[in-house]
C-alpha positions in Angstrom: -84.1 38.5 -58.7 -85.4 41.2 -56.1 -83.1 42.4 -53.1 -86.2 40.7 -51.3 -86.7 37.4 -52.5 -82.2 37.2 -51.8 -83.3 38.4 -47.9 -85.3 35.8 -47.5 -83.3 33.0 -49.1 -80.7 34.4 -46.5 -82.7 33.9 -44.3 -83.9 30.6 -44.8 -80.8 29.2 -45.1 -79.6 30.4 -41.9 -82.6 29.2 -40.1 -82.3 25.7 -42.0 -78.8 25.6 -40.5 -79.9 26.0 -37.5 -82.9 23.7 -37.6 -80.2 20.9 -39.0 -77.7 21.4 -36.9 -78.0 18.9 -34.2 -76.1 17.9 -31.3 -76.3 13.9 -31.4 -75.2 14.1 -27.0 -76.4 10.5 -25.7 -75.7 8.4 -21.9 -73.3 5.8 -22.3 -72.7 2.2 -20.5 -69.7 3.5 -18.7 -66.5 1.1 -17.4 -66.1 2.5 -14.1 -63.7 1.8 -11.5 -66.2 -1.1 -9.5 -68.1 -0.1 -6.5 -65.6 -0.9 -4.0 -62.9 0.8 -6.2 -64.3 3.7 -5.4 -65.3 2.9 -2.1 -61.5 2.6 -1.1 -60.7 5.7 -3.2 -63.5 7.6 -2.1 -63.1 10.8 0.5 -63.7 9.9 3.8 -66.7 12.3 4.1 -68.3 10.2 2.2 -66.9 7.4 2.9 -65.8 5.7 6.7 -64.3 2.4 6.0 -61.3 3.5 3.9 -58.9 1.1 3.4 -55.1 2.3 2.9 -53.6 -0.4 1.9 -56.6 -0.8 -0.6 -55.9 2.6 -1.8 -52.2 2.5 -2.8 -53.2 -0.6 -4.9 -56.5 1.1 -6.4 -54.0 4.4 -6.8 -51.2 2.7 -8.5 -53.8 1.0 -11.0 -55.0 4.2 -11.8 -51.7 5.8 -12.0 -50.8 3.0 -14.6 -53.4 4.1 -16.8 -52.0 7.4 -18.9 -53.1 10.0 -20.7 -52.9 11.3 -23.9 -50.7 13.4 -23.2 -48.6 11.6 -20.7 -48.1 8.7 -23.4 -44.6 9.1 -25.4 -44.5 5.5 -27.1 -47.5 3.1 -27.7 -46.1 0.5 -25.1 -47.5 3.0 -22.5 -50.8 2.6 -23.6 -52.5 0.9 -21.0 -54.1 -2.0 -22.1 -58.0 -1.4 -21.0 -59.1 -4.9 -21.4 -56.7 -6.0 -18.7 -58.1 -4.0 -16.6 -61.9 -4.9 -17.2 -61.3 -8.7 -17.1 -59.2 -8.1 -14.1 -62.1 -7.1 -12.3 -61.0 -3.6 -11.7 -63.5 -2.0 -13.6 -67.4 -2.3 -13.5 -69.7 -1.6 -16.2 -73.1 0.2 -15.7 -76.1 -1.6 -16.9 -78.0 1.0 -18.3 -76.8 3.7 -19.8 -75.7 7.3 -17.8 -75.1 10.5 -18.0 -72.6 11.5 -15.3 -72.6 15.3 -13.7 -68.3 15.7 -12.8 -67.1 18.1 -10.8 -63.1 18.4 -10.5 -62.0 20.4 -7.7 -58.6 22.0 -7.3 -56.9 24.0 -4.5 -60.0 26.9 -4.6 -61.3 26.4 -8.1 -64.0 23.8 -9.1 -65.7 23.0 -12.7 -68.4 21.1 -13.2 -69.9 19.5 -16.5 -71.8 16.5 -18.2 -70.2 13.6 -19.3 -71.8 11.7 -21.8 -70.8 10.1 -25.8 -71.5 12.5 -28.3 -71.3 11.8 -32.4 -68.4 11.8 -34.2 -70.6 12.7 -37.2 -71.0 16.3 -35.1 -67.4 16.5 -35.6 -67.4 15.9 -39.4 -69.8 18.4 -40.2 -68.3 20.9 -38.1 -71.0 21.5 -35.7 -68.3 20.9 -32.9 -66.1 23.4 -34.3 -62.3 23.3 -33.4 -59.8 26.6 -32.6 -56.5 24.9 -33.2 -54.4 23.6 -36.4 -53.8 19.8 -36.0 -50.1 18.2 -36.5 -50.6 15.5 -38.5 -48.2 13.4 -36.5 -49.9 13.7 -33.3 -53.3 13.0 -34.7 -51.9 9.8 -36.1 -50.6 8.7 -32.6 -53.5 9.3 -31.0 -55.3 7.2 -33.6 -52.9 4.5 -32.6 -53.4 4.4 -28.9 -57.2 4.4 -29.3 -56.6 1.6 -31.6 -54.4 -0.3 -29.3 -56.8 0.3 -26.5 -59.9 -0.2 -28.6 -61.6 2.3 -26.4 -62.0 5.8 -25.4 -60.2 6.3 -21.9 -60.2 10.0 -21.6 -63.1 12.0 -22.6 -62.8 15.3 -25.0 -63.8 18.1 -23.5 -66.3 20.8 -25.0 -67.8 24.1 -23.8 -70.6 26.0 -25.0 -72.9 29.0 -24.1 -74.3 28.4 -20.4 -77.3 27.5 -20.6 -80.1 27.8 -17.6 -81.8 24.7 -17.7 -79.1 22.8 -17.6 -77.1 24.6 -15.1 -80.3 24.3 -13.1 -80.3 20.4 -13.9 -76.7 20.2 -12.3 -77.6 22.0 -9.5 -80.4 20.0 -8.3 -78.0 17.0 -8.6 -74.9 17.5 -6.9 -77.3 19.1 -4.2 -76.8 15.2 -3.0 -74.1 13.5 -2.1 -72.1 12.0 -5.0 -71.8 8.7 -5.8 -68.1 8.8 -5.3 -65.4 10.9 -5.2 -61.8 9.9 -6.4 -58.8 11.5 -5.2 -55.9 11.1 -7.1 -53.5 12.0 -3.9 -52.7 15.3 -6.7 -54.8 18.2 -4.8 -57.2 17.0 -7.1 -60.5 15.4 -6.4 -63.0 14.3 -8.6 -66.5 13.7 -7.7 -69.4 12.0 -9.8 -73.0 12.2 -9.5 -74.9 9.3 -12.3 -78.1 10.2 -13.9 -80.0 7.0 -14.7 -83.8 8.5 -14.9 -84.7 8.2 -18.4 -86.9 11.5 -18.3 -83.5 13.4 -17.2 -82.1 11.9 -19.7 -84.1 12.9 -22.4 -84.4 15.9 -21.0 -80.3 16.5 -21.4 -80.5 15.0 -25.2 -83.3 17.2 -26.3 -81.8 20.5 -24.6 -78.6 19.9 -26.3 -80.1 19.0 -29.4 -81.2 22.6 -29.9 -77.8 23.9 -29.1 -76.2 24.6 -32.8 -72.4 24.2 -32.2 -69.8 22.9 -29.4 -66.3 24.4 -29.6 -63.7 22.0 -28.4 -61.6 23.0 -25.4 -59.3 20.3 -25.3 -59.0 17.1 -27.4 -58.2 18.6 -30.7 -56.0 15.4 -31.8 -57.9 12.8 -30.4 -61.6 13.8 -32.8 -59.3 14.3 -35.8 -58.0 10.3 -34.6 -62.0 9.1 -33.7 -63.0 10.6 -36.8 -60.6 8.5 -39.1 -61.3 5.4 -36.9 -64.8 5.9 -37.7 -64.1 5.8 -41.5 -61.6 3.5 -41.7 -63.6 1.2 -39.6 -66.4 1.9 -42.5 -64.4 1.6 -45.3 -63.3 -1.6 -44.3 -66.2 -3.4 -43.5 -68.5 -2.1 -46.4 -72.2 -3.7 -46.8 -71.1 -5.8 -43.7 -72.7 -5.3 -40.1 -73.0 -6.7 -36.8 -74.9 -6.6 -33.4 -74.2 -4.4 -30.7 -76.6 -5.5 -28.1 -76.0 -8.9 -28.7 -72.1 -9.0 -29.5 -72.5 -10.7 -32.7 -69.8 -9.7 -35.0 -68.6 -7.4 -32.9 -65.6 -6.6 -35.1 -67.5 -5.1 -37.6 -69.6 -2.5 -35.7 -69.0 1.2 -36.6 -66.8 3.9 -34.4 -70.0 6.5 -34.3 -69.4 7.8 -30.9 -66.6 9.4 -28.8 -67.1 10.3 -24.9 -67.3 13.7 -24.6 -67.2 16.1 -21.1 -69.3 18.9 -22.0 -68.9 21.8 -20.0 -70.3 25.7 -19.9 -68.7 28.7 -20.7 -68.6 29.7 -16.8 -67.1 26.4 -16.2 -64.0 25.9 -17.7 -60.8 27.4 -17.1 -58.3 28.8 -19.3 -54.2 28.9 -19.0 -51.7 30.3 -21.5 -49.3 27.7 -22.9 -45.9 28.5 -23.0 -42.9 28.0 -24.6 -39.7 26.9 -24.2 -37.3 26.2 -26.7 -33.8 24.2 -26.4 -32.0 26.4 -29.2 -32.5 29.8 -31.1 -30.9 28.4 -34.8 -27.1 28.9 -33.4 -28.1 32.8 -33.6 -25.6 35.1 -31.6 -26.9 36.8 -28.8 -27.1 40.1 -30.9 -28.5 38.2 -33.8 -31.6 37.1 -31.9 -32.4 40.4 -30.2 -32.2 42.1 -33.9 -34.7 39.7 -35.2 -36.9 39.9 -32.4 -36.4 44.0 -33.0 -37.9 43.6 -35.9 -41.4 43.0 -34.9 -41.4 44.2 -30.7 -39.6 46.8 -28.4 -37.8 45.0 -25.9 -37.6 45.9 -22.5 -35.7 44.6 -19.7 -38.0 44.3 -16.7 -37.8 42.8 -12.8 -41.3 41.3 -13.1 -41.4 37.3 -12.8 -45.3 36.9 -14.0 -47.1 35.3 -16.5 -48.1 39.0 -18.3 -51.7 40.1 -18.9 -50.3 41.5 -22.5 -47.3 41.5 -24.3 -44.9 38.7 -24.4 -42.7 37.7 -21.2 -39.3 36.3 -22.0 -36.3 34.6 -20.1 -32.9 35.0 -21.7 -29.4 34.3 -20.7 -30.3 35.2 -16.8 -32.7 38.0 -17.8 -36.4 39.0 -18.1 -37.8 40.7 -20.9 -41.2 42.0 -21.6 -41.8 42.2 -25.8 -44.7 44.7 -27.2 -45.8 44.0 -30.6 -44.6 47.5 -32.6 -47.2 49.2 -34.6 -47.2 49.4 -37.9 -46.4 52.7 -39.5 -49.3 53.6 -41.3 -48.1 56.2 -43.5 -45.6 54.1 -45.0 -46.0 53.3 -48.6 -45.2 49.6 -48.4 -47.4 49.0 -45.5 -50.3 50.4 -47.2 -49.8 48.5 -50.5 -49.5 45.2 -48.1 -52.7 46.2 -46.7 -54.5 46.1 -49.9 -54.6 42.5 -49.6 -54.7 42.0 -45.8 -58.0 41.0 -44.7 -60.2 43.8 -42.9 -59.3 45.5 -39.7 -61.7 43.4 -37.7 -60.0 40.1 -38.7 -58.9 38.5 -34.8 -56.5 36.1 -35.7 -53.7 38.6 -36.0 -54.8 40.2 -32.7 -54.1 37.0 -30.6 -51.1 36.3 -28.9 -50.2 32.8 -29.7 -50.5 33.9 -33.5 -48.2 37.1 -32.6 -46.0 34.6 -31.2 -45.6 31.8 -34.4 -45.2 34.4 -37.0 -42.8 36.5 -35.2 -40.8 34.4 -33.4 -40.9 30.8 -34.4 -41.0 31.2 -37.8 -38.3 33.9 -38.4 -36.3 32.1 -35.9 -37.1 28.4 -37.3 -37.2 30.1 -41.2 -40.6 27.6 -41.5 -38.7 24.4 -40.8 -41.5 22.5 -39.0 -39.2 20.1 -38.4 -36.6 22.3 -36.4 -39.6 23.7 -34.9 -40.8 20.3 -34.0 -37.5 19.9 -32.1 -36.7 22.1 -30.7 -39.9 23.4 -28.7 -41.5 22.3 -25.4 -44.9 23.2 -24.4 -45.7 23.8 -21.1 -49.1 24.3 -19.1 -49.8 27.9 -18.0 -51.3 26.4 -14.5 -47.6 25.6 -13.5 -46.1 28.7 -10.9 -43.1 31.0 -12.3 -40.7 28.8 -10.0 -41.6 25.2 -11.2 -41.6 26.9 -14.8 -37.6 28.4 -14.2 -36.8 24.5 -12.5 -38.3 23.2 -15.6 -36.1 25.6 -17.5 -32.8 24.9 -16.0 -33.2 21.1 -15.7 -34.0 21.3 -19.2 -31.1 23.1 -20.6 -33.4 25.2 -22.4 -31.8 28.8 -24.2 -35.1 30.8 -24.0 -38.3 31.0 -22.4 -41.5 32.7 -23.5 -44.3 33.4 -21.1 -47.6 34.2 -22.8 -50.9 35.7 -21.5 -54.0 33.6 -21.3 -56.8 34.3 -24.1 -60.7 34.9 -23.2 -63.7 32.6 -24.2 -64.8 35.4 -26.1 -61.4 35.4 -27.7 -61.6 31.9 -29.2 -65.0 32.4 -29.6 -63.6 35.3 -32.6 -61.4 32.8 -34.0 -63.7 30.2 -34.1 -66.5 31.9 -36.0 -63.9 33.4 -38.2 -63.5 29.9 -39.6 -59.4 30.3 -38.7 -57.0 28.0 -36.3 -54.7 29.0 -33.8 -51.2 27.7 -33.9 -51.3 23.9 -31.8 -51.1 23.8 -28.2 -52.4 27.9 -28.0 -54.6 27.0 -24.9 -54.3 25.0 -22.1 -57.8 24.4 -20.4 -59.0 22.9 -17.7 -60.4 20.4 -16.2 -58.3 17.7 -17.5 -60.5 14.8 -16.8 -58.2 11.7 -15.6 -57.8 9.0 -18.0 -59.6 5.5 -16.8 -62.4 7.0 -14.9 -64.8 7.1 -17.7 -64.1 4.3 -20.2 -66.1 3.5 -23.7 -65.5 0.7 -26.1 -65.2 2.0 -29.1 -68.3 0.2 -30.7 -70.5 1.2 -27.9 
């Protein structure tokens, strides 16, 4: 066949991809804390008959209702339905999309929330940047399970896009419908769209948009995705009636709620590390194995670094720069026969730098002693709540690591690779109970 008639198959293809490759983003009938919910717990801007003793009931409620991540056995798993026949929650009568802003201290990020297909997911149209532990993708299958709805929506980014950031604009231009504050620093307002041509509008635009990249919720579309075929498997030929509730057992998991925000938008934190031993390695043992891969410099500097690797050691801080490889050596260039080419990223990102170097030398690939003896924690968190943290903990070692790009995960992304878990930490975290979906919706 001509070098032609190869371009233009090429071609085809990659224009077929893109024709096929549609975002399925919808409104939802969302459980809402009920109007005067969010009345009580609204900011007195907006709001002049706030009721305290209303709120403390209204916060504590909310406060019962926990995350993902805050969940550590399934008795903590809020049980939604409680909540709904309660009275606590309301559910819209049409169905939404709702513009979310989260403001905290100076920084605010704002996005759609809406359900968005779990068949998106499958395909890998809503393409992931982390490694999933099977463990944790299993629990979070349980809690959804247990709660037979989604509580806390998975949030996405993309490319900014004009139109829509123009369609969020004219919204929150008005005042919001509410606006929770969670008594955190943290305030989250909502704006609803209900006009069917807006809408549309959103669908269509989003439609055309070829991938999502998934900021945070890596665990919980891994769980939605195997609710949605084991929910399938199990019910076969068999089908029932959304709209009128008829069999509602039997209706498929297609959907999960979804906070899709833009590039501009979202906010990006290193995750660090902390880990409660080193493999009963002496003192001189650990700094010999860290030798082997980074200079290691005692430093006075108590910040998260822009480069490098920060560590905390027996009372001291250390800054670790990746040494280079000697190119001239003879075993290095034999390795790099079969190293993949220069402009492969993964090995040029920190958090990857970090597992292969440290973990896993340290660790010698146990993923169970790995499991055990690491704790993540959120790069928002200041150096002096992160040494509390540290001490209270009885940790041996901490590791401060730099925040990556969008662009950066963007590299790793389209390189078809995974970063090691919990190698981001990216906000807004979206509070669990504000948005609610049953799972058959």
């Amino acid at each position: 066949m001509k070098k032609n008639n190869f371009f233009i198959i090429y071609i085809f293809g990659t224009f077929s991809n893109l024709i096929y490759a549609t975002i399925d983003f919808q409104p939802f009938k969302a459980y809402m804390p009920r109007s005067d919910a969010s009345a009580i717990l609204a900011d007195i801007k907006y709001q002049n008959n706030t009721n305290i003793s209303g709120t403390q009931i209204i916060f504590n409620n909310i406060k019962q209702i926990k995350s993902y991540e805050e969940i550590r056995e399934l008795s903590d798993a809020a049980a939604i339905k409680e909540f709904i026949s309660s009275g606590f929650f309301e559910r819209e009568k049409k169905p939404c999309f709702y513009i979310y802003s989260q403001q905290r201290k100076d920084i605010v990020n704002t996005g759609i929330i809406g359900k968005i297909s779990i068949e998106n997911y499958e395909k890998g149209e809503i393409k992931k940047h982390e490694n999933i532990i099977e463990s944790k993708a299993e629990f979070a299958q349980d809690i959804i399970t247990i709660q037979n709805a989604f509580i806390e929506p998975i949030l996405l980014c993309y490319k900014d896009n004009p139109i829509i950031n123009n369609i969020i604009a004219k919204k929150i231009a008005s005042y919001p419908d509410f606006v929770i504050d969670t008594k955190h620093k943290t305030k989250h307002f909502i704006w609803k769209i209900k006009d069917e041509k807006c809408i549309n509008e959103i669908s269509k635009i989003f439609s055309t948009i070829p991938n999502l990249y998934i900021a945070d919720g890596h665990h919980r579309s891994a769980a939605a995705q195997r609710l949605k075929n084991a929910k399938k498997s199990i019910n076969g030929d068999k089908s029932c009636n959304a709209n009128t509730g008829d069999n509602q057992e039997l209706c498929e998991i297609n959907y999960m709620t979804a906070a899709v925000f833009p590039e501009s938008q979202i906010t990006i934190y290193p995750y660090h590390r902390l880990l409660k031993e080193i493999n009963n390695l002496t003192k001189s043992e650990f700094k010999k194995l860290l030798g082997q891969s980074f200079t290691i410099e005692k430093t006075i500097k108590k910040t998260v670094p822009h480069k490098n690797i920060r560590m905390f050691y027996n009372s001291q801080w250390y800054t670790l720069k990746l040494k280079k490889q000697n190119p001239d050596n003879t075993w290095n260039k034999f390795k790099n026969l079969f190293k993949k080419p220069q402009n492969y990223p993964i090995e040029n990102i920190t958090p990857y730098i970090f597992q292969k170097n440290v973990i896993e030398p340290i660790f010698k690939n146990d993923s169970n002693k790995i499991g055990q003896n690491i704790e993540f924690v959120s790069g928002n968190l200041s150096i002096e709540n992160l040494l509390l943290k540290y001490i209270k903990g009885d940790f041996v070692v901490m590791f401060l690591l730099p925040a990556l790009s969008f662009s950066d995960l963007l590299k790793v992304v389209n390189s078809n690779e995974n970063l090691p878990p919990k190698s981001t930490w990216i906000e807004p975290k979206i509070k669990a109970g504000i948005f609610v979906k049953e799972l058959e919706e």
